[in-house]
Rosetta silent file (secondary structure, phi, psi, omega in degrees, C-alpha in Angstrom):
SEQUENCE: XXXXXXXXXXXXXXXXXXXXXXXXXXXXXXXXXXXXXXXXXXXXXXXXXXXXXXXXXXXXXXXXXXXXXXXXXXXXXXXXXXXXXXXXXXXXXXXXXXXXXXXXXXXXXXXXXXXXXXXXXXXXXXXXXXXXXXXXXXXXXXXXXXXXXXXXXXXXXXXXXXXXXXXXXXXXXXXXXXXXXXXXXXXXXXXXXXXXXXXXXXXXXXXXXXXXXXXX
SCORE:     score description
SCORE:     0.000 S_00000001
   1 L     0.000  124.331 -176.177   76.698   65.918   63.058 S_00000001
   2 L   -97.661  163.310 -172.395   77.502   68.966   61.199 S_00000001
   3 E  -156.067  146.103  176.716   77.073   72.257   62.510 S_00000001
   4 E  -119.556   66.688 -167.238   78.061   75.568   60.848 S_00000001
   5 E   -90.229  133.090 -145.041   78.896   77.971   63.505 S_00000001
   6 E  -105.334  170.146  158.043   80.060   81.674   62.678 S_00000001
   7 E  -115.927  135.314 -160.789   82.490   84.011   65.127 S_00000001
   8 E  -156.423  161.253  164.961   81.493   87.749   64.505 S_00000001
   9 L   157.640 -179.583 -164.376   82.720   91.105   66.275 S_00000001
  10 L  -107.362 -174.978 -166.149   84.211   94.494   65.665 S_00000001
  11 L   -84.931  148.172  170.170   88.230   94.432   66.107 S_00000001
  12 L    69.430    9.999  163.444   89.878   93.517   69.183 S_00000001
  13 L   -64.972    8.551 -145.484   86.583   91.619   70.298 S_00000001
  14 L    23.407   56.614 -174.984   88.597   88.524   71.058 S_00000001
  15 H   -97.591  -31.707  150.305   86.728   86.178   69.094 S_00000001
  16 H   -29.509  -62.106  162.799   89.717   85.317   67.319 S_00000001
  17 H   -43.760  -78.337 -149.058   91.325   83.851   71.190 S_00000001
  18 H   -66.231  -28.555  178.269   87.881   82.352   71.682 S_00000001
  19 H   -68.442  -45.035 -176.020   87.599   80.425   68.638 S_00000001
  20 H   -55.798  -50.849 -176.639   90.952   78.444   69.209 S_00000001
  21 H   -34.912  -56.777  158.411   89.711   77.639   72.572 S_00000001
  22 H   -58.048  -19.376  164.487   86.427   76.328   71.254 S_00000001
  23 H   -91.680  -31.300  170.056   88.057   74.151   68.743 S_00000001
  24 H   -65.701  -49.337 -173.392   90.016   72.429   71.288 S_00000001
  25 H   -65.075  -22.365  159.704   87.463   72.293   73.566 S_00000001
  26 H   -65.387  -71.472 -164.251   84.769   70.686   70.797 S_00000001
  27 H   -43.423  -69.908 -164.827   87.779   68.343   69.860 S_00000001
  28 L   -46.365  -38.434  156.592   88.201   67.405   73.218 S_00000001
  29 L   -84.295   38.257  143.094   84.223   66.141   73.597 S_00000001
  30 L   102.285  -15.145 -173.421   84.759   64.201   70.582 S_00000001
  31 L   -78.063  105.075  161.541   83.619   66.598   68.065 S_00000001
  32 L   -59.873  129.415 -146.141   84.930   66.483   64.628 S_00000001
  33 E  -141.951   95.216  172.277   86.421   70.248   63.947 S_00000001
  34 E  -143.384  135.062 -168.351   87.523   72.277   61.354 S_00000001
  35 E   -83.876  139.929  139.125   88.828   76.106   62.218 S_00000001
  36 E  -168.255 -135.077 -152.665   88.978   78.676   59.885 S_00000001
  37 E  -174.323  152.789  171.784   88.533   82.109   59.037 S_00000001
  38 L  -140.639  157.133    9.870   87.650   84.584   56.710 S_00000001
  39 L   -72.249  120.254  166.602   88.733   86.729   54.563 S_00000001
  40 L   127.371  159.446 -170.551   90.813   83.665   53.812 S_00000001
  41 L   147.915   -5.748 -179.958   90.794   80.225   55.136 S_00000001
  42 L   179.769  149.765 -174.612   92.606   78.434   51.866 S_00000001
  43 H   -17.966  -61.030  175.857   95.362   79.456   49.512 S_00000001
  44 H   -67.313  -14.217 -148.703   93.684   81.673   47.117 S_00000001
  45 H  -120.002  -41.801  177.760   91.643   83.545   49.408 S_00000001
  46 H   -45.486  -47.854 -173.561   94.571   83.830   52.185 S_00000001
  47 H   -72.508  -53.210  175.908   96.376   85.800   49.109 S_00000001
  48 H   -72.749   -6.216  161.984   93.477   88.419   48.518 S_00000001
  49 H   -82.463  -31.278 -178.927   93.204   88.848   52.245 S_00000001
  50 H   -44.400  -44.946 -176.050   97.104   90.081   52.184 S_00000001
  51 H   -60.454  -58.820 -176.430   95.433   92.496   49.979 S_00000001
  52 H   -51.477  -39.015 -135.959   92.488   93.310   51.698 S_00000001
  53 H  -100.006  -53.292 -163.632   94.064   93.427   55.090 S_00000001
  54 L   -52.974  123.352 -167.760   97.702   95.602   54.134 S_00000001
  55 H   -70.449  -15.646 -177.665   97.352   99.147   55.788 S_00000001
  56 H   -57.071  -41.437  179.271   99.384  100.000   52.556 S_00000001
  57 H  -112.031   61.569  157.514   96.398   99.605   50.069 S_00000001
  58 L   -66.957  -16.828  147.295   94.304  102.099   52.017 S_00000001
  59 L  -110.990   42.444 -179.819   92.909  103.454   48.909 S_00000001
  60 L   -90.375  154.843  176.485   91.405  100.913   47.578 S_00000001
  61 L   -60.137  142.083  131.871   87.219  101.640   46.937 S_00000001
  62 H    -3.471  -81.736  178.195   84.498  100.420   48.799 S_00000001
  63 H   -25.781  -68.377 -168.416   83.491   98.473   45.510 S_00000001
  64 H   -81.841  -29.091  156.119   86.576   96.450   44.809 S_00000001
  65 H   -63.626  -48.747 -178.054   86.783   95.686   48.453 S_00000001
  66 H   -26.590  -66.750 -172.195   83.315   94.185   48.281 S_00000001
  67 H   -63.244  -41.616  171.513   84.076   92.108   45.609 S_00000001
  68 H   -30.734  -67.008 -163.660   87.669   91.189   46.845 S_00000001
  69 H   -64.435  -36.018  167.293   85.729   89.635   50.098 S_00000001
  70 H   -49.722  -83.234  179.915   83.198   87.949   47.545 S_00000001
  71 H   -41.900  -52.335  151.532   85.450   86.296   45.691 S_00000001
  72 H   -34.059  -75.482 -161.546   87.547   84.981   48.694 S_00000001
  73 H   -54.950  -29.595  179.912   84.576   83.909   50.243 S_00000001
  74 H   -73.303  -55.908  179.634   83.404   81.661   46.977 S_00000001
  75 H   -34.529  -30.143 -167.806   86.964   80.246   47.022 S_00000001
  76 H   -77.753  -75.166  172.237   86.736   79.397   50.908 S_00000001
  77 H   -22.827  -32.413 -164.399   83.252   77.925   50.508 S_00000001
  78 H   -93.351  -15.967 -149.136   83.987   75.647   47.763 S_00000001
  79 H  -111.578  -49.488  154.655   86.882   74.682   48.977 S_00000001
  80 L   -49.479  -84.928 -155.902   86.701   74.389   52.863 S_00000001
  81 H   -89.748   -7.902  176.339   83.714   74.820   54.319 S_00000001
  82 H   -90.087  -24.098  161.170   80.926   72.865   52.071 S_00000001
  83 H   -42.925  -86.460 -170.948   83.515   69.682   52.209 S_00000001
  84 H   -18.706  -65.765  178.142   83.388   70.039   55.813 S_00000001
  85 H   -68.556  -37.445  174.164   80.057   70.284   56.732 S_00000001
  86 H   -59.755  -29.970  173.027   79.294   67.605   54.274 S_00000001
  87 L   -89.570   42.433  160.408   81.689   65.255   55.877 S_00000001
  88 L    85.285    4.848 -167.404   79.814   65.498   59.271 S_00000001
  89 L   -91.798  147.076  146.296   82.201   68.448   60.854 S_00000001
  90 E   -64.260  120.708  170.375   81.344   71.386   63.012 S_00000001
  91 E  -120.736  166.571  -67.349   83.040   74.287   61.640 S_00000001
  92 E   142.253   66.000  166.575   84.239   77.058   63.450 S_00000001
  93 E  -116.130  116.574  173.371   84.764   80.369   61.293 S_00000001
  94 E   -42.974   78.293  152.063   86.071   83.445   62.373 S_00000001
  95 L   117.472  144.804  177.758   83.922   86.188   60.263 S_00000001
  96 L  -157.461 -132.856 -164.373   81.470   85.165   57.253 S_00000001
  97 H   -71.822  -45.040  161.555   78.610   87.035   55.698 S_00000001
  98 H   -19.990  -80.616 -169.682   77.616   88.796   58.581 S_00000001
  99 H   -23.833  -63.420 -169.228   80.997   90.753   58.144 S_00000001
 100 H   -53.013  -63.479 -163.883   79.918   92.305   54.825 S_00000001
 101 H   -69.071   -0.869  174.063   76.929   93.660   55.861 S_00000001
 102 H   -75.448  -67.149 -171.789   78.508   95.139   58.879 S_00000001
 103 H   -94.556  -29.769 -172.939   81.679   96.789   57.542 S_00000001
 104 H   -84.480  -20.262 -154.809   81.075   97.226   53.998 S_00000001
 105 H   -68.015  -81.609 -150.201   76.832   97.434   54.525 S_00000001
 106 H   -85.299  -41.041 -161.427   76.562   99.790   57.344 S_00000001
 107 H  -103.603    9.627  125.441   80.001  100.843   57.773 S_00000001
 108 L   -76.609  -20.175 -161.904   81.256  102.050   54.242 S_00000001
 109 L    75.142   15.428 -176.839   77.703  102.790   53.200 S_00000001
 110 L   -88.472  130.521 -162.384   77.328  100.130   50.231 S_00000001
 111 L   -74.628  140.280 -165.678   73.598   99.168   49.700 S_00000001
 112 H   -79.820  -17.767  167.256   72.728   96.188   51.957 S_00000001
 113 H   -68.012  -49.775  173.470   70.359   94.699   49.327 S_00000001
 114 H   -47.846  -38.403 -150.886   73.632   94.468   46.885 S_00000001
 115 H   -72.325  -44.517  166.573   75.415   93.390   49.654 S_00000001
 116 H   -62.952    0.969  158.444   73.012   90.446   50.309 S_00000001
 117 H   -74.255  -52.772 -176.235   72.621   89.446   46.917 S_00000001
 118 H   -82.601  -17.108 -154.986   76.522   88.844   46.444 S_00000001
 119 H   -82.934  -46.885  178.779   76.556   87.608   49.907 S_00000001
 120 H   -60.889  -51.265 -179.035   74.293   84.753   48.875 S_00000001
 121 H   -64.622  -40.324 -160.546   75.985   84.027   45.511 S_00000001
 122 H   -94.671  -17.597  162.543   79.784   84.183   47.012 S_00000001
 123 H   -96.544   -8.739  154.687   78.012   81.878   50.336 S_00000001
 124 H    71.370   52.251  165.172   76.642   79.433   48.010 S_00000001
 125 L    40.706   10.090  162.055   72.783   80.468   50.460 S_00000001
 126 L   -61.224  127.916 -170.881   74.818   78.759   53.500 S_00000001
 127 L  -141.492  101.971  166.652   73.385   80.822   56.682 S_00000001
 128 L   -12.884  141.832  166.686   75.145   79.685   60.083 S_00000001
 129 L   -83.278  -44.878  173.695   73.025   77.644   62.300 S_00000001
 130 L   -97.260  154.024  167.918   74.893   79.888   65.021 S_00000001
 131 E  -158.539  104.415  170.791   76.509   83.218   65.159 S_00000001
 132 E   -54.961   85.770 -163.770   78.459   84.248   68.084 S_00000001
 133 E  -112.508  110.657  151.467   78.542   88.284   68.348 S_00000001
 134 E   -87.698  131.011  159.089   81.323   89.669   70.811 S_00000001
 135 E   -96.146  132.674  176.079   80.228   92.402   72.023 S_00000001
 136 L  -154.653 -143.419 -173.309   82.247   95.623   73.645 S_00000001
 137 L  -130.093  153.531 -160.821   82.839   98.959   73.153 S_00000001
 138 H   -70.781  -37.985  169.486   84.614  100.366   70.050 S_00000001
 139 H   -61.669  -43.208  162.508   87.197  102.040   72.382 S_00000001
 140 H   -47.456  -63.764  164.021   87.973   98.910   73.997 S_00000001
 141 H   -40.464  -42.556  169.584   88.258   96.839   71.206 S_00000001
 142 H   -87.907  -28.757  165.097   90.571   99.091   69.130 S_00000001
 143 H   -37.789  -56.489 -170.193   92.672   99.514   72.252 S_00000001
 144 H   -76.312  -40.909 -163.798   92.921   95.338   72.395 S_00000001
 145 H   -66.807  -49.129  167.562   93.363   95.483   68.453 S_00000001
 146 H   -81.185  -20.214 -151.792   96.373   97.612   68.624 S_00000001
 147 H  -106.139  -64.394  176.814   98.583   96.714   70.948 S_00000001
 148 H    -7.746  -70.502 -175.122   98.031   93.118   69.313 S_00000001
 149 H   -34.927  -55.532  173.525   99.924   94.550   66.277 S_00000001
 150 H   -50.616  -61.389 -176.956  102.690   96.309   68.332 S_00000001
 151 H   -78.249   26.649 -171.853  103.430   93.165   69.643 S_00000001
 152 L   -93.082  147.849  168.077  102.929   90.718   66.306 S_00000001
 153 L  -102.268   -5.054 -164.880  105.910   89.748   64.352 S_00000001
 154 L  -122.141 -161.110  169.810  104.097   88.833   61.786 S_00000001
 155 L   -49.341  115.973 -173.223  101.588   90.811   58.867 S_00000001
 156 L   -64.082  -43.764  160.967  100.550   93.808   60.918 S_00000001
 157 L    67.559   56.138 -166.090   96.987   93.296   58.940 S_00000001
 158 L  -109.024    3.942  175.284   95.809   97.047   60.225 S_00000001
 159 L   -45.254  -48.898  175.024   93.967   98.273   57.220 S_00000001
 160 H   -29.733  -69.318 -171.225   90.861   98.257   59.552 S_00000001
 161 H  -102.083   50.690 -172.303   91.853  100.015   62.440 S_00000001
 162 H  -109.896  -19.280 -167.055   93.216  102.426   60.708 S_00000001
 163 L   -72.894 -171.826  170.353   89.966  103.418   60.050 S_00000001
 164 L   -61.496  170.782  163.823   87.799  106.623   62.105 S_00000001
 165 L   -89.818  -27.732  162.698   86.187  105.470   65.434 S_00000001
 166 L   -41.006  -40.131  170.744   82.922  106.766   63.812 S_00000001
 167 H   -48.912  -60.584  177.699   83.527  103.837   61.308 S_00000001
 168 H   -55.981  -15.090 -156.392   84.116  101.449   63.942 S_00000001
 169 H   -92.142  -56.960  172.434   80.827  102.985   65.712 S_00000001
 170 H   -29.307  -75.997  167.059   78.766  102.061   62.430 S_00000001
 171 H   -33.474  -76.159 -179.333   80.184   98.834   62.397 S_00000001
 172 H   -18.053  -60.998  168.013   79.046   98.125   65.732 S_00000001
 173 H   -69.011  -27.352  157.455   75.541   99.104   65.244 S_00000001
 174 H   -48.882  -85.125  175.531   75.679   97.233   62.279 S_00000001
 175 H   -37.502  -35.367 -166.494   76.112   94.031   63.949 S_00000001
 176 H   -72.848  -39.346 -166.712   73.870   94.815   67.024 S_00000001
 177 H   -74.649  -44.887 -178.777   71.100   95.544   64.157 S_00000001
 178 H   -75.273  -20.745  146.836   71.638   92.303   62.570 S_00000001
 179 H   -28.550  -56.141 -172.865   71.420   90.444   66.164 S_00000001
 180 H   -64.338  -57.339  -98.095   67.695   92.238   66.384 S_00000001
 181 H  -130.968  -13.849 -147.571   66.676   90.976   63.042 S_00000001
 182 L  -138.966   28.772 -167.006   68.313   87.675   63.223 S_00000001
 183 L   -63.088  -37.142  165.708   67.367   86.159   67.181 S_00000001
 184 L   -44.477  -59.114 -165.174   67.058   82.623   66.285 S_00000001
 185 L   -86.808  -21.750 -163.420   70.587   82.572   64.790 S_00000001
 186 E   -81.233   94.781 -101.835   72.488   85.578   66.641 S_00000001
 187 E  -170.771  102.862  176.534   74.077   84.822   70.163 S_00000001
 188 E   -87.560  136.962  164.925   75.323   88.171   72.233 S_00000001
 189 E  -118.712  145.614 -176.022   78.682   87.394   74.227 S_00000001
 190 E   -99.066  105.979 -165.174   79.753   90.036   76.790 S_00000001
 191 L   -99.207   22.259 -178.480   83.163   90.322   75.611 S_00000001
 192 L  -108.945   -2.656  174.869   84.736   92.876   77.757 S_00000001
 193 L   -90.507 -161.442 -174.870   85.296   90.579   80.654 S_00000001
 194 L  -117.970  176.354 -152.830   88.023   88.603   81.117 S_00000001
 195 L   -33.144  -31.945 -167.984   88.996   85.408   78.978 S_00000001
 196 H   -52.707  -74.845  176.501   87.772   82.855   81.011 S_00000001
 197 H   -17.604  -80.577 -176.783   84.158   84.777   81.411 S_00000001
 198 H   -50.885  -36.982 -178.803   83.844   84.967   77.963 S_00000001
 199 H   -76.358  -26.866  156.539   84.850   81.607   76.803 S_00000001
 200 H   -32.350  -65.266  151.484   82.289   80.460   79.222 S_00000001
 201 H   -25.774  -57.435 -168.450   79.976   82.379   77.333 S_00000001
 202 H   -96.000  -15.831 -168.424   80.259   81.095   73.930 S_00000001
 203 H   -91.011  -52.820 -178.708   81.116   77.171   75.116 S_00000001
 204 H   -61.329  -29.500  158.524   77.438   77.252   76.719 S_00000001
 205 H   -45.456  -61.682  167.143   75.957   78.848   73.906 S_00000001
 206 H   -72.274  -20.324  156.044   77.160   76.563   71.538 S_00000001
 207 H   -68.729  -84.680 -137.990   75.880   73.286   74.054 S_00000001
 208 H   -47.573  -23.569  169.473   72.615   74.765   74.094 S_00000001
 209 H   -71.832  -63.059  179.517   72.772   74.590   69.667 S_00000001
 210 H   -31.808  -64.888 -168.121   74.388   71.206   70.147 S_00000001
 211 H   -60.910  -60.979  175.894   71.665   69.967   72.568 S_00000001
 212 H   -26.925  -70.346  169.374   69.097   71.610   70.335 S_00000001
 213 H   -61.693  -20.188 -162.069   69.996   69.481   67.355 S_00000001
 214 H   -99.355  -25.233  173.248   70.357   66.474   68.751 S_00000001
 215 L   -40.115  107.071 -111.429   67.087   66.740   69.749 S_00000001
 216 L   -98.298    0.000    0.000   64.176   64.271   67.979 S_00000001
């Protein structure tokens, strides 16, 4: 049974944490599984997130991010996630269309009709049966966000929260607005509690789609 379930949140939401959790924990009931993530998620598109992501290319436009995340995303899609779901898997992705209109929509200021127009062409019309929105506070979140970095060894990948907290604020309300507009598919998790809580959250959430579907 395929299921196309999305992970969504401002930085330092742990949704990232929660998704590994939720892939084991699928796996584990029996549930064919395949994680990934966007921007990136398959060769080509892992190499334009290095771009997107590098605190280094801090001037790049609005625009040319847009597309940058487009173009990933048709690569991921074509390559990943429409295999998947055709061969019967649940997938499990950390950020998808949702994202654009959030940070580039509301929170750069790039018109949300373009944005849905490329969003649709670069998701090849796929629209999550689920979407998982951790929810916190902006302060919290970049707080959780950084100190990740300090301690990473690996690509600090900090263009983001590099950004204003006004940005981050935008973002927020971005998502929260697409929640209202979207209740069938949109799922709030209270993501300021601690790991367990939350993972709680999001495993019953995702029964109750599971259960749903299975349903005659």
């Amino acid at each position: 049974m395929s299921l196309f379930i999305t992970f969504e949140g401002i930085e330092g939401s742990g949704k990232t944490t929660q998704i590994r959790r939720l892939a084991t924990h699928l796996r584990e009931r029996g549930h064919a599984v395949v994680q990934t993530r966007e921007p990136g998620g398959c060769r080509i598109a892992d190499a334009i997130r290095s771009i997107l992501l590098d605190a280094a290319n801090a001037n790049l436009v609005p625009t040319a991010e847009l597309l940058l995340y487009a173009a990933a995303r048709r690569q991921h899609v074509e390559e990943i996630i429409q295999p998947a779901l055709a061969g019967g898997h649940i997938v499990l992705c950390d950020r998808f269309t949702d994202a654009t209109l959030a940070y580039q929509g509301f929170g750069r200021g790039l018109s949300l009709d373009l944005i849905a127009e490329l969003n649709r062409l670069a998701g090849a019309d796929l629209v999550p049966d689920l979407t998982l929105l951790f929810e916190l506070p902006v302060a919290t979140g970049l707080g959780r966000a950084l100190g990740r970095i300090e301690q990473s060894d690996g690509p600090a990948e900090d263009r983001f929260e590099q950004e204003s907290l006004a940005f981050h604020e935008r973002v927020r309300q971005g998502y929260l607005t697409l929640a209202e507009q979207n209740p069938h598919r949109f799922r709030l998790i209270a993501a300021a509690g601690a790991p367990d809580e939350v993972f709680a959250q999001a495993a019953a959430a995702i029964e109750d789609r599971l259960t749903a579907r299975r349903l005659p």
